[in-house]
C-alpha positions as CSV (number, residue, x, y, z in Angstrom):
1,X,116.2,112.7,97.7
2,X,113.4,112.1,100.3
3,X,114.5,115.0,102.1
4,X,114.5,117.7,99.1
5,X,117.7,117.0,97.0
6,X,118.1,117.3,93.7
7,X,118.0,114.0,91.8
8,X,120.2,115.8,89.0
9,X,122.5,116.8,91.3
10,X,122.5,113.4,92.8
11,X,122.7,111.9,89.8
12,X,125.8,113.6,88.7
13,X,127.3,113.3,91.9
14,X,127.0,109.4,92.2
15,X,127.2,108.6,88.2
16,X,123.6,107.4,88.0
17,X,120.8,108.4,85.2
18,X,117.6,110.8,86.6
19,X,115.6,108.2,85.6
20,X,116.9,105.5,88.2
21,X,116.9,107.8,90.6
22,X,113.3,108.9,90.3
23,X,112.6,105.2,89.8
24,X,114.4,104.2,93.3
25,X,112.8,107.2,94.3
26,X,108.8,106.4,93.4
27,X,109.3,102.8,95.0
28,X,110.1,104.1,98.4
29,X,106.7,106.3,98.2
30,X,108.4,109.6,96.9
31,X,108.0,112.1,94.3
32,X,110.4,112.9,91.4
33,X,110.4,116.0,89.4
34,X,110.7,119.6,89.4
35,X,109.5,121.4,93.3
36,X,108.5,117.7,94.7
37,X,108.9,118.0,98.2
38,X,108.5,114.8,100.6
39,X,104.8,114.2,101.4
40,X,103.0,114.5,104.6
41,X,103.0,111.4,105.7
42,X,106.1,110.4,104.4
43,X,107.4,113.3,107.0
44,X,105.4,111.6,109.6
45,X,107.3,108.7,109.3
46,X,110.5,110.1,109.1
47,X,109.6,112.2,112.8
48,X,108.4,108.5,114.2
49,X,111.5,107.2,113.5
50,X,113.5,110.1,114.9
51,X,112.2,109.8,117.6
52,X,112.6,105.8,117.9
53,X,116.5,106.3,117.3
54,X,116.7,109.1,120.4
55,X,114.9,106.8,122.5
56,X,117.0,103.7,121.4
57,X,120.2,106.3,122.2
58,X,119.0,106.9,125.2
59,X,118.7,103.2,126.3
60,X,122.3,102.5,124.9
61,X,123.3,105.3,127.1
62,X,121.7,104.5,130.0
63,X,123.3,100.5,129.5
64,X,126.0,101.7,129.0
65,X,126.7,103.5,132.3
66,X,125.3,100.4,133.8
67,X,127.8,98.5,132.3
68,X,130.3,100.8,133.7
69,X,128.9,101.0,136.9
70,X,128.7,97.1,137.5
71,X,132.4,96.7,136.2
72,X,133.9,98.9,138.7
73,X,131.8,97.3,141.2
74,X,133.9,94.2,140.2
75,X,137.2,95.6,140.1
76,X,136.8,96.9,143.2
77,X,135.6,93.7,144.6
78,X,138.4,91.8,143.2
79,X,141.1,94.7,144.3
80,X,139.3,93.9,148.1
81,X,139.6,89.9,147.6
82,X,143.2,90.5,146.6
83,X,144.1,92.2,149.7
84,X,142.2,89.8,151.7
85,X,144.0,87.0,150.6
86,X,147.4,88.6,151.4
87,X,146.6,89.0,154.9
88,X,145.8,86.2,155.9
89,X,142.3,84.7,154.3
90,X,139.1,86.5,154.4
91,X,136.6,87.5,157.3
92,X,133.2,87.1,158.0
93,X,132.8,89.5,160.5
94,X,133.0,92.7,159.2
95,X,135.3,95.1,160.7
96,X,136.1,98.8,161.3
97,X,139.3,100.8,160.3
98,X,140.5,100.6,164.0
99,X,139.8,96.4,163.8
100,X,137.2,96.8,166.3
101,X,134.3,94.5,165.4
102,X,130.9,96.1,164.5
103,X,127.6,95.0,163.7
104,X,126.3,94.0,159.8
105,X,124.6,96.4,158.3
């Protein structure tokens, strides 16, 4: 209803009155009857919190590659201590592919 649709066909469709809709409708700072379109401000408000959800999207999104990134960081790690322990313990000199011992980075 706050964003132009019909309270009769809303009320048919969902098998409430008019008049509860337009009441439901008036409490939330709207406008019921014939051509009532949502106010000004009440647009406003609806743009401010558009925007507040793409930027709360956007933080999810960029956690979530985070998260992604920091648990195949693990895995890895884990697949590395794995291999470790199967040779023979781990090192703490770090070492080429050819075994030749180089200096930490």
């Amino acid at each position: 209803m706050l964003n132009g649709e019909r309270v009769k066909a809303l009320s048919q469709e969902l098998l409430i009155s008019r008049s509860v809709l337009c009441s439901w409708l008036r409490q939330s700072g709207g406008r019921c009857g014939r051509n009532s379109q949502p106010g000004p401000a009440r647009t406003d408000q609806v743009k401010a919190l558009e925007a507040k959800v793409a930027e709360l999207e956007a933080a999810v999104g960029r956690k979530t590659l985070e998260a992604d990134f920091f648990q195949g960081a693990l895995r890895r790690l884990a697949a590395m201590a794995g291999r470790r322990k199967k040779v023979g313990g781990t090192s703490s000199v770090k070492r080429s592919a050819n075994e030749k011992i180089r200096k930490a980075d």
